[in-house]
TORFIKE-781175 format. One line per field, with one value per residue: residue number from 1; x, z, y of N, C-alpha, C in turn. Coordinates in pm, whole numbers, plus 50000, padded with zeros to 5 digits. Each point is the difference from the previous one (the first is absolute). Example, Ala and Ser with C-alpha at 12.3 -4.5 7.8 and 13.67 -1.06 7.14 Angstrom:
# TORFIKE-781175
n = (1|2)
n_xx = (51319|49965)
n_zz = (50780|49928)
n_yy = (49431|50105)
ca_xx = (49911|50082)
ca_zz = (50000|50006)
ca_yy = (50119|50119)
c_xx = (50090|49923)
c_zz = (50000|50073)
c_yy = (50120|50109)
***
This chain:
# TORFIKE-781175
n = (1|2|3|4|5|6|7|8|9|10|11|12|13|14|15|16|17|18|19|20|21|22|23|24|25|26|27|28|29|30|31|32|33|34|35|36|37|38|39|40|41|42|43|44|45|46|47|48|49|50|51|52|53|54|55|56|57|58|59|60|61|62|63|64|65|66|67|68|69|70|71|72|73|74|75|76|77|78|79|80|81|82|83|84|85|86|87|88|89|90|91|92|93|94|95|96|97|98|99|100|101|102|103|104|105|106|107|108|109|110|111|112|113|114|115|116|117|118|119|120|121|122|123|124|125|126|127|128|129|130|131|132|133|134|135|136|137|138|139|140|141|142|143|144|145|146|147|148|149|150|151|152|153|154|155|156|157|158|159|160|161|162|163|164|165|166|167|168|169|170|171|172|173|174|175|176|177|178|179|180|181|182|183|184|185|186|187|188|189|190|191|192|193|194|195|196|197|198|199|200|201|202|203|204|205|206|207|208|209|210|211|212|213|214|215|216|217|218|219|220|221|222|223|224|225|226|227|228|229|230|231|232|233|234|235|236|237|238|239|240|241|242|243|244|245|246|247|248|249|250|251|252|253|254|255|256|257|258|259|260|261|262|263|264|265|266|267|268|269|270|271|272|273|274|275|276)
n_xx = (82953|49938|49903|49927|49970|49994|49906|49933|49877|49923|49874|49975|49842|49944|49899|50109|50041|50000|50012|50051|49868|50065|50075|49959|49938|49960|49976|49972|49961|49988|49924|50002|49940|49974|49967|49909|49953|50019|49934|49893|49980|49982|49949|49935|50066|50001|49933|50099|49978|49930|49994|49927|50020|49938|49911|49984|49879|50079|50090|50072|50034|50006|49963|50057|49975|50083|50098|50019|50111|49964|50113|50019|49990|49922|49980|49931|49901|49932|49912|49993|49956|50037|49982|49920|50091|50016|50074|49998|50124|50098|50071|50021|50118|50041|50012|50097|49936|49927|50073|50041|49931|50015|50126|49942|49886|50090|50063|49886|49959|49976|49893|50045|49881|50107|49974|50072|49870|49971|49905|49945|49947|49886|50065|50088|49904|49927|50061|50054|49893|49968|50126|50054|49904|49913|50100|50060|50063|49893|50073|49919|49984|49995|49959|50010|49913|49985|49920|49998|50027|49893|50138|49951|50082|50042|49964|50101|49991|49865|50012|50028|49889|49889|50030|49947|49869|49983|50079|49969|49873|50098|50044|49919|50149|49851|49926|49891|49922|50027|49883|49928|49913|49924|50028|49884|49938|49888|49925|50007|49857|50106|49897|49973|49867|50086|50054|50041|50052|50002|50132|49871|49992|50021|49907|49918|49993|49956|49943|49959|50018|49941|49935|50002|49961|49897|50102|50003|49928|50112|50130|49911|50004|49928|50058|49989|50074|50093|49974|50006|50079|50090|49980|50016|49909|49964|50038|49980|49940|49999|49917|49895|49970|49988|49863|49977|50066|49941|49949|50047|49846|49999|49879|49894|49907|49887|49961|49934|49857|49956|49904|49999|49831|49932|50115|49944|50052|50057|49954|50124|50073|50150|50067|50089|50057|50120|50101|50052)
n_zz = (67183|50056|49931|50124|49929|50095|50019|50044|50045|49918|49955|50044|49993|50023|50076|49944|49973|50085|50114|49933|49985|50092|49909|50008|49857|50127|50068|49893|49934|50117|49995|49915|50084|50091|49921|49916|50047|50102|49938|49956|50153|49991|49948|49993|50090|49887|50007|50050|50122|50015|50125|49949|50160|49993|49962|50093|49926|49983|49919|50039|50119|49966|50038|49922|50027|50064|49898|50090|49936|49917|49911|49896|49959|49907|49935|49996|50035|49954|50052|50065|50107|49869|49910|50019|49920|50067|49876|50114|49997|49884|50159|49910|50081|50105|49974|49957|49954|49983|49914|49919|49942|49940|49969|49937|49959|49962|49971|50047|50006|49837|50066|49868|49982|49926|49904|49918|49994|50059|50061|49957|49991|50007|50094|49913|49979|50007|50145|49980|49990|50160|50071|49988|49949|50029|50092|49886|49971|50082|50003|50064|50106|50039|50067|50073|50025|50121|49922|49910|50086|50132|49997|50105|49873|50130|50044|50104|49976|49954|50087|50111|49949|50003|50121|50035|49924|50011|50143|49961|49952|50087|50019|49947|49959|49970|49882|50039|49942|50139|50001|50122|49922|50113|49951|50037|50058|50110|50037|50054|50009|50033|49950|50073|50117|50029|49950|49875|50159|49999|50099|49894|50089|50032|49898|50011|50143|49954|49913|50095|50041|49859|49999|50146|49949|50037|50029|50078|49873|49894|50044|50058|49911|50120|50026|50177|50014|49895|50009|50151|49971|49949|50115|49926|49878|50067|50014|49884|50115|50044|49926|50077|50190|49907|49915|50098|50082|49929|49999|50166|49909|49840|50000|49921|49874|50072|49912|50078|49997|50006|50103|49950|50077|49880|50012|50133|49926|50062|49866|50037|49982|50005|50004|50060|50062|49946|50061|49870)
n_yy = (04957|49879|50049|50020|50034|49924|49987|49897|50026|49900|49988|49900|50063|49921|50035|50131|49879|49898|50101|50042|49909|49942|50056|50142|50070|50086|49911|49911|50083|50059|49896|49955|50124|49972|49895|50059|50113|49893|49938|50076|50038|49924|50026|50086|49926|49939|49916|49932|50016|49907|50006|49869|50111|49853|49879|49911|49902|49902|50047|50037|50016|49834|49885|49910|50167|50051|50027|50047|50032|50025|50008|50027|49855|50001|49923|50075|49975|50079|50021|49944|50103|49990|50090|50055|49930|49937|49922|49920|50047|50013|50010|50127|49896|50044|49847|50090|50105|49959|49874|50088|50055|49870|50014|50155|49959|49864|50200|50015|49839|49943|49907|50059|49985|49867|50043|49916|49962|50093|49941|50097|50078|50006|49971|49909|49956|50042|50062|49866|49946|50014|50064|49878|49929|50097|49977|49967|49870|49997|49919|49844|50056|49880|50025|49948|50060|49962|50029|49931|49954|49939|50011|50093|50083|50044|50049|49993|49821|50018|50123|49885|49931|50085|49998|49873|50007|50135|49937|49857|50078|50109|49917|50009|49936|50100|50075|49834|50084|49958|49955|50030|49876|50048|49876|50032|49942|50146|50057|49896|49894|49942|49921|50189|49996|50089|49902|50133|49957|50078|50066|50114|50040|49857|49942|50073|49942|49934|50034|50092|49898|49940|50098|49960|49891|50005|50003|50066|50002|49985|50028|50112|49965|49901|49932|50031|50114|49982|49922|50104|50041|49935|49926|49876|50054|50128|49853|50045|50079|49901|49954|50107|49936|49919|50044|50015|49883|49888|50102|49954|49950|50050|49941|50034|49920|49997|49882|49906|49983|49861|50031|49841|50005|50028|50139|49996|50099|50067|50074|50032|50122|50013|50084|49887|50079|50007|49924|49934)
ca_xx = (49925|49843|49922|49826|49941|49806|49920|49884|49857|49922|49887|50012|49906|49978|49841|49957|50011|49844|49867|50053|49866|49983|50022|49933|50065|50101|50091|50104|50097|50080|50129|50099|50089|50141|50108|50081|50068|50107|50121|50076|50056|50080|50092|50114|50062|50034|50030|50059|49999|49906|49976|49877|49898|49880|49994|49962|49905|49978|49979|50160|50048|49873|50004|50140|50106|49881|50094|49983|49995|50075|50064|50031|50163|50017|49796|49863|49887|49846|49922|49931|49877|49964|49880|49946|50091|50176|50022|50160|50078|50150|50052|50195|50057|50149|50050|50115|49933|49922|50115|50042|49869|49984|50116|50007|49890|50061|50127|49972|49882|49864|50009|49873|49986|49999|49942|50087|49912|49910|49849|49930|49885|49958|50014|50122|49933|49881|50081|50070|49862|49948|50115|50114|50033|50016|50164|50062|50115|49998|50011|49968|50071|49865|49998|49837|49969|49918|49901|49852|50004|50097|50057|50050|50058|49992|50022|50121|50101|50006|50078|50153|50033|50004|50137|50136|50014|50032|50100|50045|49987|50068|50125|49983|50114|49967|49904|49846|49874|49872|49940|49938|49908|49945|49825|49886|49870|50034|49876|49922|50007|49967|49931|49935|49894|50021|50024|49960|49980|50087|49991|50086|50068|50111|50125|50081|50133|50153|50033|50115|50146|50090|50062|50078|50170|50003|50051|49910|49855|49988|50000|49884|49850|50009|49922|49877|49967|50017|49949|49815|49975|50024|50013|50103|50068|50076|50110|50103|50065|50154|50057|50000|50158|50142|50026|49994|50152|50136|50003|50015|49907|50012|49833|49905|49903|49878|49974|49846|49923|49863|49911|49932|49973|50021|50110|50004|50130|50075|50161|50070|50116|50108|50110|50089|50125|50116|50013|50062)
ca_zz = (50081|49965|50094|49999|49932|50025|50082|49983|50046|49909|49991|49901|50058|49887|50013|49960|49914|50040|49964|49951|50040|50090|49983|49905|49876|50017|50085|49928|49943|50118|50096|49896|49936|50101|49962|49863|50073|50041|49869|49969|50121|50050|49852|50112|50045|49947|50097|49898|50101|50068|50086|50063|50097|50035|50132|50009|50022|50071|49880|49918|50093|50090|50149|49987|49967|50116|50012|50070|49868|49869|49926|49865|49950|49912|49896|50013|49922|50040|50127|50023|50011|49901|49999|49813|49911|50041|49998|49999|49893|50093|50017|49976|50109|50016|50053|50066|50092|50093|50074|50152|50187|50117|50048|50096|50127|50043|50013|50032|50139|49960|49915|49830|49901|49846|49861|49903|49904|50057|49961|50046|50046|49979|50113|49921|49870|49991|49975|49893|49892|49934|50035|49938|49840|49926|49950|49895|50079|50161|50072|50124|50121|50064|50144|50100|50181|50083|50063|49976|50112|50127|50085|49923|50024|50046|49914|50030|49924|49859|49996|49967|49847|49869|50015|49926|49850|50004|49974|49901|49902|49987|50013|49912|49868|49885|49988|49990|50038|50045|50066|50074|50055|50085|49952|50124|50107|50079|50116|49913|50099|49892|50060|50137|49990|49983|49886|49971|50085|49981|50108|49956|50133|49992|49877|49981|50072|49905|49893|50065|50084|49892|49937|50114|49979|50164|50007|50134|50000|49914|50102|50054|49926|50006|49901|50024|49934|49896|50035|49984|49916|49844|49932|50019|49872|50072|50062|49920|49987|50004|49887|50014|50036|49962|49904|50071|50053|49838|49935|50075|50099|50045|49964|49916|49961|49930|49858|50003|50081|49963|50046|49919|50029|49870|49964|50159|50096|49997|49891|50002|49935|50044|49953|50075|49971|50009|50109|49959)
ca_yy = (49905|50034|50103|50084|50129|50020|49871|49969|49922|49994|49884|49853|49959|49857|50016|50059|49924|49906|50064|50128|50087|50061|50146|50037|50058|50108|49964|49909|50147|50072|49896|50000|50130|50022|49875|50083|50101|49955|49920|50126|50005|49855|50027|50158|49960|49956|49899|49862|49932|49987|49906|50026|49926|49968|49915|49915|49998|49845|49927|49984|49967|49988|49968|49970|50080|50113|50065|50165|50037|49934|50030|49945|50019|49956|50086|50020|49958|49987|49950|49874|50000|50087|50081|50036|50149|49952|49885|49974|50032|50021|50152|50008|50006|50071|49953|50024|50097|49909|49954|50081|50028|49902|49961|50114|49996|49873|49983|50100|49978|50052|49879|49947|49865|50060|49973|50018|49997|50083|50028|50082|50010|50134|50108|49997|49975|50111|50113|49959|50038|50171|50043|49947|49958|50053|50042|49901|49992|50033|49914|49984|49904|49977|49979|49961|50024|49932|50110|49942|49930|49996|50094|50157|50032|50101|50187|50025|49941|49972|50115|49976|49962|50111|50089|49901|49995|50117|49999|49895|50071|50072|49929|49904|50053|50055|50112|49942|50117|49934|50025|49841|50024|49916|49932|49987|50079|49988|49930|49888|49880|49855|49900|49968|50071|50175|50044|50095|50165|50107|50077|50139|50006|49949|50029|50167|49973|49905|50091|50100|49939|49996|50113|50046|49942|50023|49890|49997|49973|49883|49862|50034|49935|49870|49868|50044|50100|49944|49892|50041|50165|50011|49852|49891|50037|50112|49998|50032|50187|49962|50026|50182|50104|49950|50075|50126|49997|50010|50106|50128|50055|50189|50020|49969|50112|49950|50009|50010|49906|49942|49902|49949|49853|49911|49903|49958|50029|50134|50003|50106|50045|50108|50022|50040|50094|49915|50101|50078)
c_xx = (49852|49931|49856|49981|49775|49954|49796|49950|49921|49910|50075|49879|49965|49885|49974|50036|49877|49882|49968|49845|50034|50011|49932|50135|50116|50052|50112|50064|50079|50113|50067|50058|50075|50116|50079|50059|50149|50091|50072|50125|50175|50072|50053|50058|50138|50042|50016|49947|49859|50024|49817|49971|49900|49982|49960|49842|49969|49947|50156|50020|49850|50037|50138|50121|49934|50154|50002|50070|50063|50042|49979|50170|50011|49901|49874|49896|49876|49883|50001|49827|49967|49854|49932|50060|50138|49990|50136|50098|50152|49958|50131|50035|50099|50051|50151|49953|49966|50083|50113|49933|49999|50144|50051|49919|50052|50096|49945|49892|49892|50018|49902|49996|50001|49889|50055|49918|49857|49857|49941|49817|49936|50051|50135|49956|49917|50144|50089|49954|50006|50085|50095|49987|49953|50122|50074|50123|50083|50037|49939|50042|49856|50034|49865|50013|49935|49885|49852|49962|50104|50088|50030|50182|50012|49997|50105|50064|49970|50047|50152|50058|50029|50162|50118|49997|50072|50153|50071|50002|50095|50112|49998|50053|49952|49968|49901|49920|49870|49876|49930|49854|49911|49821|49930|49894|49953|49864|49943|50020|49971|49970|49929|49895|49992|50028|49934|49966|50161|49977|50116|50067|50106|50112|50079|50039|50157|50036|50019|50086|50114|50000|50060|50161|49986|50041|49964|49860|49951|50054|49922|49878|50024|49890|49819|49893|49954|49862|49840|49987|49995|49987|50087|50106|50094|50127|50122|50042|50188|50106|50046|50145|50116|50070|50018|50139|50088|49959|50053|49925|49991|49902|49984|49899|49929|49958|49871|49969|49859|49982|49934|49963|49992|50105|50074|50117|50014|50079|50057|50138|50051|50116|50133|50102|50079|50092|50180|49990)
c_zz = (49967|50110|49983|49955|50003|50069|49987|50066|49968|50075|49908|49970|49852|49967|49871|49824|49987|49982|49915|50020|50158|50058|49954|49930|50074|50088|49936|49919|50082|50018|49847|49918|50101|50006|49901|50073|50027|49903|49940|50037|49967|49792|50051|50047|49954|50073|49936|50076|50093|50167|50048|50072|50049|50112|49925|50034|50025|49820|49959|50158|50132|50168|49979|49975|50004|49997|50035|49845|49887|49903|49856|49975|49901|49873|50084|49921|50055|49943|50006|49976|49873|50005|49874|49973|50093|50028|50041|49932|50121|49996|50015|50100|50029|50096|50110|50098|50148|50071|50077|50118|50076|50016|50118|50150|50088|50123|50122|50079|49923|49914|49930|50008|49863|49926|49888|49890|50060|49921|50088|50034|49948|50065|49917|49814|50020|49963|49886|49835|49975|50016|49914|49874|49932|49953|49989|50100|50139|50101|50142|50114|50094|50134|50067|50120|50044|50059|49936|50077|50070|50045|49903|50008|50094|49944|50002|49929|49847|49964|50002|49860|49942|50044|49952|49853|49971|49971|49935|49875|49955|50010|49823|49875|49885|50021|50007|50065|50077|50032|50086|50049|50079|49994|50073|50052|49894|50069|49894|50070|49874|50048|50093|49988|49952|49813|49938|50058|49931|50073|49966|50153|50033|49859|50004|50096|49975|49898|50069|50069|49902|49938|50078|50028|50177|50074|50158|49992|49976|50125|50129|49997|50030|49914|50024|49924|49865|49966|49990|49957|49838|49958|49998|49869|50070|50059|49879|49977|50038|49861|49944|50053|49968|49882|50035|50033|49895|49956|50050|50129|50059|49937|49871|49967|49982|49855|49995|50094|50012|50060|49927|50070|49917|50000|50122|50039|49968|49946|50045|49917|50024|49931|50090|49996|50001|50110|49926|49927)
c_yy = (50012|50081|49930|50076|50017|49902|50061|49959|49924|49849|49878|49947|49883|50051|50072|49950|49949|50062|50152|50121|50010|50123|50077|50085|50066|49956|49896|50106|50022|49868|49987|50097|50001|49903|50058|50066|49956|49939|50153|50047|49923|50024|50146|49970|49924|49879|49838|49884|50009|49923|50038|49867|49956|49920|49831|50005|49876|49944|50002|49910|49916|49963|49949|50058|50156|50133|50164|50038|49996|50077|49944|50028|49922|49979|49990|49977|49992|50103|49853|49972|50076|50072|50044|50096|49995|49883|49947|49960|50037|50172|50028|50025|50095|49878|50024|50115|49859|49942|50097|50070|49882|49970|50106|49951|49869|50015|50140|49982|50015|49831|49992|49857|50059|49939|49971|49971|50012|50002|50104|50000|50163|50125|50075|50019|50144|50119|50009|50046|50191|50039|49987|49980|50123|50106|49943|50003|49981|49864|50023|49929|49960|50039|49922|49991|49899|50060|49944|49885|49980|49873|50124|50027|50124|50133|50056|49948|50078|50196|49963|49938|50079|50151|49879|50018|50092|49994|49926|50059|50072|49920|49930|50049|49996|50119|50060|50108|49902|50066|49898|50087|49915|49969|49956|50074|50077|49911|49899|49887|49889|49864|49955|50089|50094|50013|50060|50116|50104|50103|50123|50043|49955|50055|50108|50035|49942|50122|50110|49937|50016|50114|50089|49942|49928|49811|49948|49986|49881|49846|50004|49917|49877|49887|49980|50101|49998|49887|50035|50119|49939|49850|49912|50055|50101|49946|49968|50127|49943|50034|50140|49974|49917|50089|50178|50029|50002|50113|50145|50050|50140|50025|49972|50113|49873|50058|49986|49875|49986|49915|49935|49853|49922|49894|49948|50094|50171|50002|50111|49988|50095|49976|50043|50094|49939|50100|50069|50160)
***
C-alpha cells in the first residue's frame, strides 16, 4: 500500500521573485538553503509522490466560484501567475493518486471539487520549483484550501482533511512513497495598510505548535487572532494543520526562519515526523 513517508512547512512567497533586493545576501542564502535543504530531505526519503497544499488567492478561483477545496485529478499546470524564472509549464500529475482521495473523501462526508485539468497558482508553482523538480520523477497532487480569502475554510475542517488524506492515502493499491507538504504564511498582510509588517512572535508560535505536533493549539487559534497577530496572508497556516494531520501530527523540527519585510512575510520551515 502507499505510505507517508514525511511532510513540510514551507513559504510560497512571489515577492521574493519580484523583488529578490528585498532581501539582503544572508537572508536570501538562508531562505534558499533551506528549500535545498528540504528537496534534499524529500530525495532521502525516497519519495515518488508529492501532495502539496496551498490555497486560493482570488486568481485561480474569483467571485464566480469560491470552492472550500480542491483536488487535482487529472494534469496540472502552472503557475498561472508565472514569475521570473518559473514559467508556466505542465506539472507531472499523479492523476489516479488524486482521483482516488476524492472518491475516498465522496464516500466519507468530504466533498472535493475536482480538477481534471487543474491550473495552479504560486502557492502550487513556487514549492513545486524548489522541492519537487529538483527530484527527477516525483509526481504531484494539488490540493487548495480556502484560506486566501474569505469565506475561510475552518481549521477544524481543513485538520479533518488532512486525517482523511492520510487515510485515502493508505487505502491506495500501490507502493507510492508520499510526501505532503503544506504552502503558506506565515505573518504577512496582503493589499492592506499593514503590508510588509512581519510579526517574529506570532510566527514562532505556529512553528512550535508544529514542531509540537500540538493539535489543541493549532484548532485554538481563531480567525481573529490569526488576523491581528499575523495578518490576512497568516490565514493559510491552514495549510500547516492539514499537513500536520496527514502526517500524524507527532511534531516536527524547525529547519529555519526569517523575518523578512522586504519580502512582506515570515519565512519559516520544518520538517514533519511522519507518525509511522
Amino acid at each position: 500500500m502507499a505510505q507517508i513517508v514525511g511532510g513540510f512547512v514551507v513559504p510560497h512567497n512571489p515577492v521574493m521573485y519580484f523583488n529578490p533586493k528585498g532581501a539582503s545576501q544572508e537572508q536570501s542564502d538562508k531562505v534558499y538553503g533551506a528549500y535545498a535543504k528540504l528537496a534534499e530531505r524529500i530525495a532521502e526519503l525516497e519519495a515518488d509522490t508529492a501532495i502539496i497544499i496551498g490555497c486560493d488567492h482570488y486568481i485561480l478561483f474569483g467571485t464566480e466560484c469560491l470552492p472550500p477545496y480542491v483536488i487535482s485529478t487529472g494534469e496540472i499546470e502552472g503557475p498561472v501567475d508565472q514569475l521570473p524564472g518559473i514559467k508556466r509549464a505542465q506539472i507531472p500529475s499523479h492523476a489516479e493518486m488524486g482521483e482516488h482521495i476524492a472518491k475516498v473523501g465522496h464516500s466519507e462526508g468530504f466533498d472535493w471539487t475536482v480538477g481534471r485539468m487543474l491550473s495552479v497558482d504560486h502557492s502550487i508553482g513556487i514549492p513545486h520549483h524548489l522541492l519537487i523538480k529538483p527530484n527527477t520523477g516525483i509526481k504531484t497532487v494539488a490540493v487548495m484550501l480556502a484560506c486566501g480569502v474569505d469565506p475561510y475554510l475552518p481549521m477544524k475542517r481543513s485538520w479533518d482533511l488532512g486525517e482523511h488524506i492520510a487515510k485515502a492515502v493508505a487505502a491506495f493499491p500501490g507502493d507510492e512513497r508520499v510526501v505532503v507538504i503544506g504552502s503558506g504564511g506565515i505573518s504577512h498582510h496582503v493589499g492592506d495598510e499593514r503590508m510588509g509588517e512581519v510579526n517574529p512572535t506570532f510566527d514562532n508560535k505556529v512553528l512550535d505548535i508544529v514542531a509540537r505536533g500540538d493539535k489543541d493549539a493549532m484548532l485554538a487559534m481563531t480567525d481573529e487572532e490569526i488576523l491581528r497577530d499575523g495578518g490576512n496572508g497568516a490565514m493559510e497556516i491552514r495549510t500547516y494543520a492539514c499537513a500536520m494531520a496527514a502526517t500524524g501530527a507527532v511534531g516536527g523540527i524547525v529547519v529555519d526562519y526569517e523575518p523578512i519585510e522586504g519580502w512582506v512575510t515570515g519565512m519559516g520551515f520544518a520538517e514533519l515526523k511522519g507518525a509511522a
